[in-house]
C-alpha positions in Angstrom: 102.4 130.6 112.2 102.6 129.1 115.7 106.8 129.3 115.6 105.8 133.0 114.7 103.4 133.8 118.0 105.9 131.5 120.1 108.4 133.7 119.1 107.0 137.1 119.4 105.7 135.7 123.5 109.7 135.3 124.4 110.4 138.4 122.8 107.8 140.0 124.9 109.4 138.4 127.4 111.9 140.1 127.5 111.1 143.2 127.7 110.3 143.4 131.8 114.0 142.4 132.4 115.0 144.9 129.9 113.2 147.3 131.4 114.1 146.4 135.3 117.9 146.3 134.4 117.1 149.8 133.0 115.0 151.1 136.2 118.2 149.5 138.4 120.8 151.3 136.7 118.6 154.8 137.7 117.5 154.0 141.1 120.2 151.3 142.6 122.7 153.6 144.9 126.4 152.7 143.9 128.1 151.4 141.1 128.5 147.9 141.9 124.8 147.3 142.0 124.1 149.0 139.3 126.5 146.9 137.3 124.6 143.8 139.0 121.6 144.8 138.5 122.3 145.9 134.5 124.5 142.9 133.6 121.9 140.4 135.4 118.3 141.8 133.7 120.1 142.6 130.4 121.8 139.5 129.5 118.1 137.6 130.6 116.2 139.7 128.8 118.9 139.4 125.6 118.6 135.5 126.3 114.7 135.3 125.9 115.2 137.6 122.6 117.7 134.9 120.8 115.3 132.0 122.1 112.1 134.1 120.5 114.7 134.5 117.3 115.8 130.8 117.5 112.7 129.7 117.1 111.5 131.4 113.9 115.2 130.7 112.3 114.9 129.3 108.9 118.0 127.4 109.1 120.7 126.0 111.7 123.5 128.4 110.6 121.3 131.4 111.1 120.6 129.4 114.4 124.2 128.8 115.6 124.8 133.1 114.6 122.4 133.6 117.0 123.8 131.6 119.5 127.2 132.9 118.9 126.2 136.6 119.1 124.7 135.9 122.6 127.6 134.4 124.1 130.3 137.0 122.8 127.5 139.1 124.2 127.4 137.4 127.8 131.5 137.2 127.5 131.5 141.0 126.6 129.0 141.6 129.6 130.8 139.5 132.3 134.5 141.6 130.8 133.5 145.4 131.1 131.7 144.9 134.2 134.9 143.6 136.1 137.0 146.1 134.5 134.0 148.6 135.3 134.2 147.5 139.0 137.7 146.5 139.1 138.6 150.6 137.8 136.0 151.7 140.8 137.7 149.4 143.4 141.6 150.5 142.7 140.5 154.4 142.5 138.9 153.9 145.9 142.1 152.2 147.4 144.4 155.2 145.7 142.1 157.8 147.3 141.9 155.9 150.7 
């Protein structure tokens, strides 16, 4: 019952960094701070959700999946923003 409320408060948690990354990606100016700004909030606010999740697991497989998923997240993340920014950066330099 307590693991349950525990839970559900860093689920909750989450959901202003959630929301923020979403609010940056709308209002920031360019791309590159938008990519900050989404990247940064989203993989926080993804991070309180596996904690909430850890702690209601019912066993340390379902645990370590959990973990897994947010890391192949964060690696996903940290891989299309560069290539993102990286595709922004070289079309600039081509178009002077």
């Amino acid at each position: 019952m307590i693991s349950e409320w525990v839970g559900l408060a860093f689920m909750a948690l989450s959901i202003p960094f959630f929301v923020g990354g979403s609010l940056g990606l709308l209002r920031f100016p360019n791309l590159y701070t938008r990519l900050h700004a989404l990247s940064k909030a989203d993989n926080l606010g993804l991070g309180f959700v596996v904690i909430g999740m850890l702690v209601t697991a019912d066993s340390w497989g379902e645990a370590l999946k959990l973990v897994l998923i947010w890391l192949l997240v964060l690696a996903g993340s940290a891989i299309g923003g560069y290539l993102v920014a990286n595709s922004e950066l070289e079309k600039r330099n081509r178009n002077g």
